[in-house]
C-alpha positions as a Markdown table, in Angstrom:
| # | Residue | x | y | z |
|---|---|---|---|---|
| 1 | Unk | 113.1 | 115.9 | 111.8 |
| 2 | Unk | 111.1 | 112.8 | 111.0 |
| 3 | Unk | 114.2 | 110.7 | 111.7 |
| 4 | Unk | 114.7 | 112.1 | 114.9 |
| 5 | Unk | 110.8 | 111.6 | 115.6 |
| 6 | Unk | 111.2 | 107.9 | 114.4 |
| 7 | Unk | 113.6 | 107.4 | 117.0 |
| 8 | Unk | 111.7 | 108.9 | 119.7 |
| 9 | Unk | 108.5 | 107.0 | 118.9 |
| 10 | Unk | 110.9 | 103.8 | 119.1 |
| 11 | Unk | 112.4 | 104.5 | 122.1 |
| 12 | Unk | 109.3 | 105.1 | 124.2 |
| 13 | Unk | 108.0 | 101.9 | 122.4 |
| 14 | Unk | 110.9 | 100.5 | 124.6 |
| 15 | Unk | 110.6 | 102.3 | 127.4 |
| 16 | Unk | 106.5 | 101.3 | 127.7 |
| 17 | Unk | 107.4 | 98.0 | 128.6 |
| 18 | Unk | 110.8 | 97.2 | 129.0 |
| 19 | Unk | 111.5 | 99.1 | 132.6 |
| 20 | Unk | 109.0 | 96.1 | 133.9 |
| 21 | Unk | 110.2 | 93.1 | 131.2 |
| 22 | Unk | 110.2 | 90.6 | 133.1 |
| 23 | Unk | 107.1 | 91.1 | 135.4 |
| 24 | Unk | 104.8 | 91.5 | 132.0 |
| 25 | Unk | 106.4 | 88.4 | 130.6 |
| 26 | Unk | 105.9 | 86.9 | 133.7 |
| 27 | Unk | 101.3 | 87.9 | 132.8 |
| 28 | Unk | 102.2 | 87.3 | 129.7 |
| 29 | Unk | 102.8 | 83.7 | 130.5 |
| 30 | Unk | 101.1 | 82.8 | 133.5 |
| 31 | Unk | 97.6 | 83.9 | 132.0 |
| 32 | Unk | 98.3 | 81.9 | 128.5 |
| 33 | Unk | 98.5 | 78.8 | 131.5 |
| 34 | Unk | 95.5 | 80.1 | 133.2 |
| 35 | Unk | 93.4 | 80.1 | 130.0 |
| 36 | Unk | 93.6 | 75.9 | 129.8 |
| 37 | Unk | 94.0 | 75.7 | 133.8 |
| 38 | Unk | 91.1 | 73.6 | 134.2 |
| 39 | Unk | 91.9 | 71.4 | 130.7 |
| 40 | Unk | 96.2 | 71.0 | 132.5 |
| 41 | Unk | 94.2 | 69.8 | 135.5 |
| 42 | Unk | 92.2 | 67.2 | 134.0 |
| 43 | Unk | 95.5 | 66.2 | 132.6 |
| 44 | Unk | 97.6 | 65.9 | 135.5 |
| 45 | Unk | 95.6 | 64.9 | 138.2 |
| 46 | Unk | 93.2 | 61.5 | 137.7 |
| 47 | Unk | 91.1 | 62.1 | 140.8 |
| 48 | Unk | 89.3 | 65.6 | 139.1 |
| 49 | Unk | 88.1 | 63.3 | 136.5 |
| 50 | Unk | 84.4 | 63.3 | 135.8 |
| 51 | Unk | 84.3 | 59.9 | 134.4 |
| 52 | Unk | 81.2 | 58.8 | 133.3 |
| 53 | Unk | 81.3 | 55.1 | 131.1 |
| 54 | Unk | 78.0 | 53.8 | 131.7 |
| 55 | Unk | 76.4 | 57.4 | 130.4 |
| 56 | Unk | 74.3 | 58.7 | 133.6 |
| 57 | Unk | 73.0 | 61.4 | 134.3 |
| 58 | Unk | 74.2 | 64.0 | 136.6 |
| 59 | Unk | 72.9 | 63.8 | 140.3 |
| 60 | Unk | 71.3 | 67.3 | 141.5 |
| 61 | Unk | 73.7 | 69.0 | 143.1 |
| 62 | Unk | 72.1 | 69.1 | 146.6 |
| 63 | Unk | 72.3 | 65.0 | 146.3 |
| 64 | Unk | 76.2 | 65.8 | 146.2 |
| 65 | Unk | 76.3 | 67.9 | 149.2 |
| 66 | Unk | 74.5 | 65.2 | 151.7 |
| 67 | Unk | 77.1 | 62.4 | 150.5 |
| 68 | Unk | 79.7 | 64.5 | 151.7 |
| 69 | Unk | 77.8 | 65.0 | 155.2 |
| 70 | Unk | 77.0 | 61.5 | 155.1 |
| 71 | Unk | 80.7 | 60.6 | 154.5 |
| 72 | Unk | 81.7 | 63.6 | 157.2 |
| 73 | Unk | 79.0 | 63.9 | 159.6 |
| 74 | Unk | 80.4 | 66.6 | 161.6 |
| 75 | Unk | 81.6 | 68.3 | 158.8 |
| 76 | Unk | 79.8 | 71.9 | 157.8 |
| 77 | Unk | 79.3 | 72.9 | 153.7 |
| 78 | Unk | 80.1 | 76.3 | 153.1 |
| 79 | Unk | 80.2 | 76.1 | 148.9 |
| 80 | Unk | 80.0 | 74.1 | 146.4 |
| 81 | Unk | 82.1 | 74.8 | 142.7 |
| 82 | Unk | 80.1 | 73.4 | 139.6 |
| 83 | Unk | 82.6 | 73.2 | 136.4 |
| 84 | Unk | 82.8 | 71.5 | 133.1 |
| 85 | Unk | 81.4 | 67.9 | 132.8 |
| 86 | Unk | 84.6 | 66.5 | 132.3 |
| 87 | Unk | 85.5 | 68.0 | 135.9 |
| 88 | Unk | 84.2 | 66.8 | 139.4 |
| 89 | Unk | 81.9 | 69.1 | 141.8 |
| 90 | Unk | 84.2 | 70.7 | 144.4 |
| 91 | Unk | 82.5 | 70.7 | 147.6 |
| 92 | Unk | 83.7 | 73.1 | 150.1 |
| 93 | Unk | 83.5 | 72.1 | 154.0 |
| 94 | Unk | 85.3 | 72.3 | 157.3 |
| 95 | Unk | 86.0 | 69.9 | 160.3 |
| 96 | Unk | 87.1 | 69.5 | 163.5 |
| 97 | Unk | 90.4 | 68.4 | 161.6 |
| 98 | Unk | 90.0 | 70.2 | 158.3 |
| 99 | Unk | 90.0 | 73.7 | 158.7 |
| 100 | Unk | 89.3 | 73.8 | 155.0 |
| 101 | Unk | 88.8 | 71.4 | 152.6 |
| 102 | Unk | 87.9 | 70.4 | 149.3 |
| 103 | Unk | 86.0 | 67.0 | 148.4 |
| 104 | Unk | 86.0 | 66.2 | 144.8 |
| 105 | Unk | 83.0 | 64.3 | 144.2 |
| 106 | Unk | 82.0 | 62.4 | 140.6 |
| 107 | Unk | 78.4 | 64.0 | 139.7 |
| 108 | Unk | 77.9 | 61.1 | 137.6 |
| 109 | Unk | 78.8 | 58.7 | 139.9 |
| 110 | Unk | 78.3 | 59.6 | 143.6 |
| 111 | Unk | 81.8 | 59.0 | 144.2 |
| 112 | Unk | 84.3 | 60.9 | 146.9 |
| 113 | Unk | 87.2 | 60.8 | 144.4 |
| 114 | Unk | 89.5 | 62.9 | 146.9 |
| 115 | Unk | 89.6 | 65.4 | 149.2 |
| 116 | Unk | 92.1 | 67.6 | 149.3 |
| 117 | Unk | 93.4 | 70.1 | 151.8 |
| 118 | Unk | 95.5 | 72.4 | 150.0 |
| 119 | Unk | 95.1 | 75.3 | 147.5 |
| 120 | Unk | 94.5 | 73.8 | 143.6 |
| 121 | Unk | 96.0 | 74.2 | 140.8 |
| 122 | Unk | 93.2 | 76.0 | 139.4 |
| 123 | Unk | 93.1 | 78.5 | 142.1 |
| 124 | Unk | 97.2 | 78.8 | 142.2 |
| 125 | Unk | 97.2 | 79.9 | 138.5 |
| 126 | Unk | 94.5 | 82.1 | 138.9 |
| 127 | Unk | 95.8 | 84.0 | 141.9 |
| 128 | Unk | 99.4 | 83.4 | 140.0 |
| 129 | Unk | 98.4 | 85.3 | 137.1 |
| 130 | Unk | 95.9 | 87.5 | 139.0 |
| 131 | Unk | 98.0 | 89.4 | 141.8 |
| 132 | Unk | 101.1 | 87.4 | 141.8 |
| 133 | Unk | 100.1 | 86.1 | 145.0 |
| 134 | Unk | 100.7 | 89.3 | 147.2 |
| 135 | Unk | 98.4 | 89.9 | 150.2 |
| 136 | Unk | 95.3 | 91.5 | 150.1 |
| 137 | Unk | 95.6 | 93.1 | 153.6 |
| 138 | Unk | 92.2 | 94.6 | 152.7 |
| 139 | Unk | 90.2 | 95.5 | 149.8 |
| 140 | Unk | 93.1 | 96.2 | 147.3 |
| 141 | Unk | 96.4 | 94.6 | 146.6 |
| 142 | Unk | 99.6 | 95.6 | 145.4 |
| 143 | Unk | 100.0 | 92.5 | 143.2 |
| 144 | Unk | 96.7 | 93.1 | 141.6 |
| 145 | Unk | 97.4 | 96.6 | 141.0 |
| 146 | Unk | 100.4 | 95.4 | 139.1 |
| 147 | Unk | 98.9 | 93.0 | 136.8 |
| 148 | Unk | 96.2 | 95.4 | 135.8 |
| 149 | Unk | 98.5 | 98.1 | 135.2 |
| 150 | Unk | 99.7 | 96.6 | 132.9 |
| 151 | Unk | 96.9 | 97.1 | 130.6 |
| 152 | Unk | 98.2 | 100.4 | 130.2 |
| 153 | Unk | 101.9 | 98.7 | 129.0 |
| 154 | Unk | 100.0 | 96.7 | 126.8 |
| 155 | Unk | 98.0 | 99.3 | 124.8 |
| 156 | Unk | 100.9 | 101.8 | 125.1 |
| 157 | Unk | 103.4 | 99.7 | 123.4 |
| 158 | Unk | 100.4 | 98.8 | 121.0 |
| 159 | Unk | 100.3 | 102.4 | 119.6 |
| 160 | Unk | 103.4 | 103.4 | 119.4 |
| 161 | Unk | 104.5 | 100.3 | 117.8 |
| 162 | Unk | 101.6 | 100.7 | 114.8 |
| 163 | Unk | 103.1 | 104.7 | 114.6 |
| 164 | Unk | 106.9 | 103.1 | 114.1 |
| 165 | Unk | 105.9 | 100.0 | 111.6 |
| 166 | Unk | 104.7 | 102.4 | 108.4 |
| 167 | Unk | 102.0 | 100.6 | 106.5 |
| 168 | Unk | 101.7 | 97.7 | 108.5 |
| 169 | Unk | 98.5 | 96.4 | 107.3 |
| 170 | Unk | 100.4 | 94.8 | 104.2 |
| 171 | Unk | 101.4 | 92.3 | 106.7 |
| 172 | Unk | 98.2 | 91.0 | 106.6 |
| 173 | Unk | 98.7 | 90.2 | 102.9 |
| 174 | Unk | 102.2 | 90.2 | 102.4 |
| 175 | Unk | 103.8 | 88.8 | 105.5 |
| 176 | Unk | 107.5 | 88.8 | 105.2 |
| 177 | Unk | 110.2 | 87.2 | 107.1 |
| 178 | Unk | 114.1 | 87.2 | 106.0 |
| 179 | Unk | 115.7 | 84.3 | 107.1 |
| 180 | Unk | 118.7 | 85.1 | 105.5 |
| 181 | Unk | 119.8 | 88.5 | 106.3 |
| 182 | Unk | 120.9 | 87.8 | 110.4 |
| 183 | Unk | 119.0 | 86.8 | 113.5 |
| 184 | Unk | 118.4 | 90.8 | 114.5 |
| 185 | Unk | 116.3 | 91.1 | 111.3 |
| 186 | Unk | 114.4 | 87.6 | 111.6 |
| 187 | Unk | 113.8 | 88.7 | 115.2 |
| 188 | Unk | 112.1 | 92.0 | 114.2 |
| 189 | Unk | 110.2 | 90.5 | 111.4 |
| 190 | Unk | 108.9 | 87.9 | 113.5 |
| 191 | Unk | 108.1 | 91.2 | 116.4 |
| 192 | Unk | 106.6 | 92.9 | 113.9 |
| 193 | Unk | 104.7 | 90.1 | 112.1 |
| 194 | Unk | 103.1 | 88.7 | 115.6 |
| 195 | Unk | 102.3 | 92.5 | 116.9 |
| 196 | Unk | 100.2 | 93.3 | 113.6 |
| 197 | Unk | 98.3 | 89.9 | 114.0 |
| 198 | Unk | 98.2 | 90.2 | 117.4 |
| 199 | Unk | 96.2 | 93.8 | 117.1 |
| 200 | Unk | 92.8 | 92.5 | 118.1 |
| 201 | Unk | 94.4 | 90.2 | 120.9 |
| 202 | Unk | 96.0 | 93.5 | 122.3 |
| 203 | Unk | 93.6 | 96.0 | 122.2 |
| 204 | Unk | 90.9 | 93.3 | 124.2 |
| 205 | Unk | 93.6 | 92.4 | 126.8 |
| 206 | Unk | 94.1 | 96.2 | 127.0 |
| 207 | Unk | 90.7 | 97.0 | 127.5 |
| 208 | Unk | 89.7 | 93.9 | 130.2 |
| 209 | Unk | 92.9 | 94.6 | 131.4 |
| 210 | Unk | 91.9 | 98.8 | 132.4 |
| 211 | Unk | 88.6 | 97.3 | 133.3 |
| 212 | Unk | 90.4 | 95.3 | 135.9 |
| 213 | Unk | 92.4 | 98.5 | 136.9 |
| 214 | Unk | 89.5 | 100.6 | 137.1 |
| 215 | Unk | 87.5 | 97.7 | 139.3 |
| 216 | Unk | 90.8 | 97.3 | 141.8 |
| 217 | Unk | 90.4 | 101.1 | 142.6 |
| 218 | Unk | 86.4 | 100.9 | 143.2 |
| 219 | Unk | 87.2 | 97.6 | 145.9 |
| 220 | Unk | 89.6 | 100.0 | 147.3 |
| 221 | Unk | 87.6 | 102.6 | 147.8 |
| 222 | Unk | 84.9 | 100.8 | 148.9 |
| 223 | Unk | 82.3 | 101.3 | 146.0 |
| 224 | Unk | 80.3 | 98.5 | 145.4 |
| 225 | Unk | 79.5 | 97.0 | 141.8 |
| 226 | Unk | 77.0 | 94.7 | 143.5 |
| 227 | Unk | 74.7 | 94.7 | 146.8 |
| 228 | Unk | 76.1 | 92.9 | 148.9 |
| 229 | Unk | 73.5 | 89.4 | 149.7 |
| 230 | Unk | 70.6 | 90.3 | 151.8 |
| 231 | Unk | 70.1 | 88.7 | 155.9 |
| 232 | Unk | 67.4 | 87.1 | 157.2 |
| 233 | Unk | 64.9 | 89.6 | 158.7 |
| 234 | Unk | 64.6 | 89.2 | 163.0 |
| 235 | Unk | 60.9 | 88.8 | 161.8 |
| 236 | Unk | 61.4 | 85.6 | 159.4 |
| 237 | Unk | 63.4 | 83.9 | 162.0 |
| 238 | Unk | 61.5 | 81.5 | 164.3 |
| 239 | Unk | 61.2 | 81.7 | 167.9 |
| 240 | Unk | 62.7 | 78.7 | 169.0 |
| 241 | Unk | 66.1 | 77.4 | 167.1 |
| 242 | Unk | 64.7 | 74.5 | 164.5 |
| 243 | Unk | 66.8 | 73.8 | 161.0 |
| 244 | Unk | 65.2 | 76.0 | 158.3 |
| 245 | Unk | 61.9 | 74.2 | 156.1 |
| 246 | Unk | 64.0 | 75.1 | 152.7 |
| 247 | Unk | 66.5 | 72.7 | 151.9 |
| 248 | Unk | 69.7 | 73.3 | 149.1 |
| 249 | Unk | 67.6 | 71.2 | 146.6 |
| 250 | Unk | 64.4 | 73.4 | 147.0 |
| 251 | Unk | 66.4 | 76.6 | 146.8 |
| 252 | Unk | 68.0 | 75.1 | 143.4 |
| 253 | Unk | 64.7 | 74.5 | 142.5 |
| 254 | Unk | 63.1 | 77.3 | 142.9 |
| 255 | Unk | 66.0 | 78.8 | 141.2 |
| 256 | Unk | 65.5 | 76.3 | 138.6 |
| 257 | Unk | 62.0 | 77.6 | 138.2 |
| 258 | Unk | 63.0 | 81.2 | 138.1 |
| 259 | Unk | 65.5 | 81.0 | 135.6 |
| 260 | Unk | 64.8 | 77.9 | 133.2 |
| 261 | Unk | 68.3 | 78.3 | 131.8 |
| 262 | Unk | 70.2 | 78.6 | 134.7 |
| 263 | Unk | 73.2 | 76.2 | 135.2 |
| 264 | Unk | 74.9 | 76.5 | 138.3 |
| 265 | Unk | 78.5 | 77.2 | 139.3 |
| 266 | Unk | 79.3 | 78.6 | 142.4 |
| 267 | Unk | 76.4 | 78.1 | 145.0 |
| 268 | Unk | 76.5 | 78.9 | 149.0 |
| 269 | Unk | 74.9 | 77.2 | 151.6 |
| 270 | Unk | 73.8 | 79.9 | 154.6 |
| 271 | Unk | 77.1 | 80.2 | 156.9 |
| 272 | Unk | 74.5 | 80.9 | 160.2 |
| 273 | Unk | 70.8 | 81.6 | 161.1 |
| 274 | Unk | 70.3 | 84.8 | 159.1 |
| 275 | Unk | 72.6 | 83.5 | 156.3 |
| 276 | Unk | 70.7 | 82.9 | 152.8 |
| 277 | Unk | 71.3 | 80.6 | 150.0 |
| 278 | Unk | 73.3 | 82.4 | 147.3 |
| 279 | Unk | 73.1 | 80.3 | 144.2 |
| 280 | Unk | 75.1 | 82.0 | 141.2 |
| 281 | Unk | 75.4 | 80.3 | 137.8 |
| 282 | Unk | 75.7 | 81.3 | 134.3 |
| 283 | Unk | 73.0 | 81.2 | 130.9 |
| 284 | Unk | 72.4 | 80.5 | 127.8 |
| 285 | Unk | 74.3 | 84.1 | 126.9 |
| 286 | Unk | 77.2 | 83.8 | 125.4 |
| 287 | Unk | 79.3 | 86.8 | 126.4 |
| 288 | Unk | 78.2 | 86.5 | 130.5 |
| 289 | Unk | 80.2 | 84.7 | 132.6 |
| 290 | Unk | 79.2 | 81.4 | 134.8 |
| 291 | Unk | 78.1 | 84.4 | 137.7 |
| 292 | Unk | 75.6 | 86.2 | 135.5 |
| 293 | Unk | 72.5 | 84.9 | 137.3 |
| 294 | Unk | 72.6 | 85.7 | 141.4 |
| 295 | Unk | 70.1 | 85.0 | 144.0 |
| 296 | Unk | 69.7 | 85.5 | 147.5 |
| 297 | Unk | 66.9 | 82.8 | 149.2 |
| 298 | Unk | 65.8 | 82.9 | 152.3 |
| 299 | Unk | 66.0 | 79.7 | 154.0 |
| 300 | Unk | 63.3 | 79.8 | 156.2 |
| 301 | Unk | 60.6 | 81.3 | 153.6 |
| 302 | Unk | 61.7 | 80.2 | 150.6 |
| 303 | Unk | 61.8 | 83.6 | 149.1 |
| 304 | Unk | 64.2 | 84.8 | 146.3 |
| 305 | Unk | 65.3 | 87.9 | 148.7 |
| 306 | Unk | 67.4 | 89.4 | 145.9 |
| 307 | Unk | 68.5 | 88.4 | 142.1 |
| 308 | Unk | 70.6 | 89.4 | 139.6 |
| 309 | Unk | 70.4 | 88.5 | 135.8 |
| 310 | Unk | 71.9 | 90.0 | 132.7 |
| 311 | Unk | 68.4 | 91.5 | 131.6 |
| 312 | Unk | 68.7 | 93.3 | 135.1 |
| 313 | Unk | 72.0 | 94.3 | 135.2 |
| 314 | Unk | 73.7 | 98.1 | 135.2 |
| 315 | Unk | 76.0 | 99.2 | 132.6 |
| 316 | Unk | 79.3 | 98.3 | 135.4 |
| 317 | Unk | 77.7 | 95.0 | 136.2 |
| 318 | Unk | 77.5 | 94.0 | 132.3 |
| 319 | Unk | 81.1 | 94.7 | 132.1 |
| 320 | Unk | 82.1 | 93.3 | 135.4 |
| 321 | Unk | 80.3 | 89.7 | 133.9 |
| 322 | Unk | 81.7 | 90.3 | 130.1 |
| 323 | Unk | 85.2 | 91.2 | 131.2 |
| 324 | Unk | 86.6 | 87.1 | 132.4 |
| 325 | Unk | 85.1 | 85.1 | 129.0 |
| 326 | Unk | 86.4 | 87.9 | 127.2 |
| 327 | Unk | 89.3 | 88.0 | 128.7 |
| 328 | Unk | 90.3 | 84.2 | 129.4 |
| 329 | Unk | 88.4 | 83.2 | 125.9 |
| 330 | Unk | 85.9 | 81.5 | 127.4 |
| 331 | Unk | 83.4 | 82.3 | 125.3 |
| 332 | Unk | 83.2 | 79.7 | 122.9 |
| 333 | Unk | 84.4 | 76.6 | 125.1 |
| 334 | Unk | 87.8 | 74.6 | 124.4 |
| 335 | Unk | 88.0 | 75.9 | 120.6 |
| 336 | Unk | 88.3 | 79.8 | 121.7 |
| 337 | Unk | 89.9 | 79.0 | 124.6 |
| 338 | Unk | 92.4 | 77.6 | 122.4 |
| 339 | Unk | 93.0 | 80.8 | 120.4 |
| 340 | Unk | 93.3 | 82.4 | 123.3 |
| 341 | Unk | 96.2 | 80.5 | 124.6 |
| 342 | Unk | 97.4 | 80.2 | 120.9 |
| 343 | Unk | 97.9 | 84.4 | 120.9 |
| 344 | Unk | 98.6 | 84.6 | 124.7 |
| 345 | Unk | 102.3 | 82.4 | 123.2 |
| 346 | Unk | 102.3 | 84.7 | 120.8 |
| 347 | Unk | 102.6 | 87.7 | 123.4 |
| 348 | Unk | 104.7 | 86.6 | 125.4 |
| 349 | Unk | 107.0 | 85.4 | 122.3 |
| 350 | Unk | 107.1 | 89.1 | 121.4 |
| 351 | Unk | 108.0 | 90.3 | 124.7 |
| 352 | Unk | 110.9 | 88.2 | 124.7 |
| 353 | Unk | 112.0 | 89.0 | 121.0 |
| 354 | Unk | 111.2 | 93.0 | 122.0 |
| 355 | Unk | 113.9 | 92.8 | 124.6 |
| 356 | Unk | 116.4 | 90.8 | 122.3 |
| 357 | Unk | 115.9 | 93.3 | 119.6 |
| 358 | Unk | 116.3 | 96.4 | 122.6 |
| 359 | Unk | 118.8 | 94.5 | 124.0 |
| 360 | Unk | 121.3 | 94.0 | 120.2 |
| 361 | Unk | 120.3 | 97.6 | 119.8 |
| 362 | Unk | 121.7 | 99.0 | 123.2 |
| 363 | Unk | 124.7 | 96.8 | 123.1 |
| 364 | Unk | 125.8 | 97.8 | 119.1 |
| 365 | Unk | 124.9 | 101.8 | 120.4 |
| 366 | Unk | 127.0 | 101.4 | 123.3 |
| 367 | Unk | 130.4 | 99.8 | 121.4 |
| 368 | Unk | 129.7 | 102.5 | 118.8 |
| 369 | Unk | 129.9 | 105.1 | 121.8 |
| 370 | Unk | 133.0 | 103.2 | 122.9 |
| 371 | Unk | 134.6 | 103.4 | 119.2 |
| 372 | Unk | 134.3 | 107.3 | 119.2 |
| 373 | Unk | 135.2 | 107.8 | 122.4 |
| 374 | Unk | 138.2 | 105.9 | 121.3 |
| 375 | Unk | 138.7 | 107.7 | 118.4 |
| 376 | Unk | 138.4 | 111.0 | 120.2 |
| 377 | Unk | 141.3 | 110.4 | 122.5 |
| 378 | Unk | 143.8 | 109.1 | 119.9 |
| 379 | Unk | 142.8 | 112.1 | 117.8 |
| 380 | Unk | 143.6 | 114.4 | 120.6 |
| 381 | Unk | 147.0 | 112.5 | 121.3 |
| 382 | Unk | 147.5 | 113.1 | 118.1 |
């Protein structure tokens, strides 16, 4: 009975992931690129560097946006993406001949170092990884759906592989490979090795991974996590059209002023009259993400309309802002993010050696089937 339970518990080990192999590999890999997305595009692409040799200062961010209208002056600023110091400032905007575009500007410097048209590599991986770039004809997507669900893959094959491998803790302090008893045994020592050191790496890709799952079927049905950002009352407006008194630097600093520790990351310019600065950046929390602190100012009072911080958040919002550092191991900066891509080759490893392992077991059961199928028929000729 216990054999027979052995290889049930093994074969729906299998069956947890290997039905969709090649799309969880396919995560597997693209988020362990996503983690250092922003480090591969330093690397590859010159013009995103932040270069800074006669160590200045970085220009307010507002003194970015107006050399991009000075350098477009027809051109209208919608956002503005704040990263790591060793990355540019992406300013957003659109023209009579950009409909989008991006204009990467040196924060040290000043300097227009490109502008590009296209999607980033930053953004690619991200959506890559994300929802395998399918459509989001609305508030859900198929793709997204996909990738999330797997969180339940993930934690399923977790389990029952810990019920199969008796006593697997001794691998923390005996780890054991055999090198020299065939490559089907190295291959499931080295399955089995990764999978128990991999046990903490599962169970919080498992759990961001249902939060993610849980937050796809809330946009689709509409429930809202957050308010969405406040409009202008018909009272606040004036009565004549003018430009509004409160300019992006006095609504960073009044945001400054609110939040001392604020550092900013994604930021908003007001898209039309009623439109409000929304100014999001992260803290000096650890866990939060670089969207922790939110606010809504009105533009033509100078009024913080609405704000969200992590002392003010609810119990969804906390885990909605704790789920990406946790998840993409940016926690800690380059060093965790580093672990994080370290483990993320790890899992995919072992979803490649999980299907060579199910693969040299289905191929030596079905010659075996063949053999006494074989034998039955000579027998009977007999």
């Amino acid at each position: 009975m216990a054999k027979l339970s052995n290889r049930f518990w093994f074969q729906l080990h299998g069956w947890f992931s290997l039905p969709i192999w090649l799309i969880f590999c396919f995560v597997c890999l693209t988020g362990t690129i996503a983690v250092f997305s922003h480090e591969l595009t330093w690397l590859t692409n010159p013009a995103s560097r932040a270069t800074n040799p006669d160590n200045l200062p970085a220009r307010p961010v507002a003194e970015l946006v107006a050399t991009v209208q000075q350098a477009y002056p027809t051109a209208d600023v919608g956002t503005v993406m704040v990263f790591e110091p060793y990355l540019v400032n992406a300013v957003m905007f659109t023209d009579h001949d950009k409909p989008f575009a991006i204009a990467y500007v040196n924060q040290y410097s000043g300097e227009i170092q490109q502008v590009n048209e296209g999607i980033t590599f930053i953004g690619f991986m991200r959506s890559l990884h994300g929802w395998l770039l399918f459509p989001w004809p609305g508030s859900y997507s198929v793709g997204y759906y996909l990738v999330s669900a797997m969180a339940i893959v993930m934690l399923g094959a977790l389990i029952t592989g810990l019920v199969i491998y008796k006593n697997f803790w001794r691998s923390f302090i005996q780890p054991k490979i055999r090198f020299n008893q065939g490559r089907k045994t190295i291959l499931t020592d080295l399955h089995r090795l990764a999978g128990v050191w991999s046990i903490w790496f599962l169970m919080l890709m498992s759990a961001t991974g249902l939060w993610y799952l849980v937050q796809a079927v809330m946009w689709h049905a509409d429930i809202d996590i957050e308010p969405h950002a406040p409009i202008v009352a018909i009272a606040d407006m004036p009565a004549e059209h003018t430009t509004p008194p409160v300019s992006f630097a006095d609504a960073m600093q009044i945001t400054q002023q609110r939040f001392p520790d604020f550092r900013p990351s994604y930021l908003m310019l007001p898209e039309h009259n009623r439109g409000m600065y929304t100014l999001m950046g992260g803290g000096d929390h650890i866990f939060y993400d670089e969207q922790s602190y939110n606010l809504s100012i009105n533009p033509w009072t100078g009024e913080i309309a609405h704000e969200k911080s992590p002392e003010s958040m609810t119990a969804l919002q906390t885990v909605m802002h704790i789920a990406d550092p946790l998840h993409y191991g940016t926690i800690g900066g380059i060093w965790t993010k580093a672990i994080w891509f370290l483990f993320g080759l790890i899992l995919s490893g072992m979803s490649i050696t999980g299907f060579m392992i199910w693969g040299s077991r289905t191929v030596k059961a079905v010659r075996a089937s063949r053999s006494r199928e074989a034998l039955q028929e000579i027998n009977h000729g007999a």
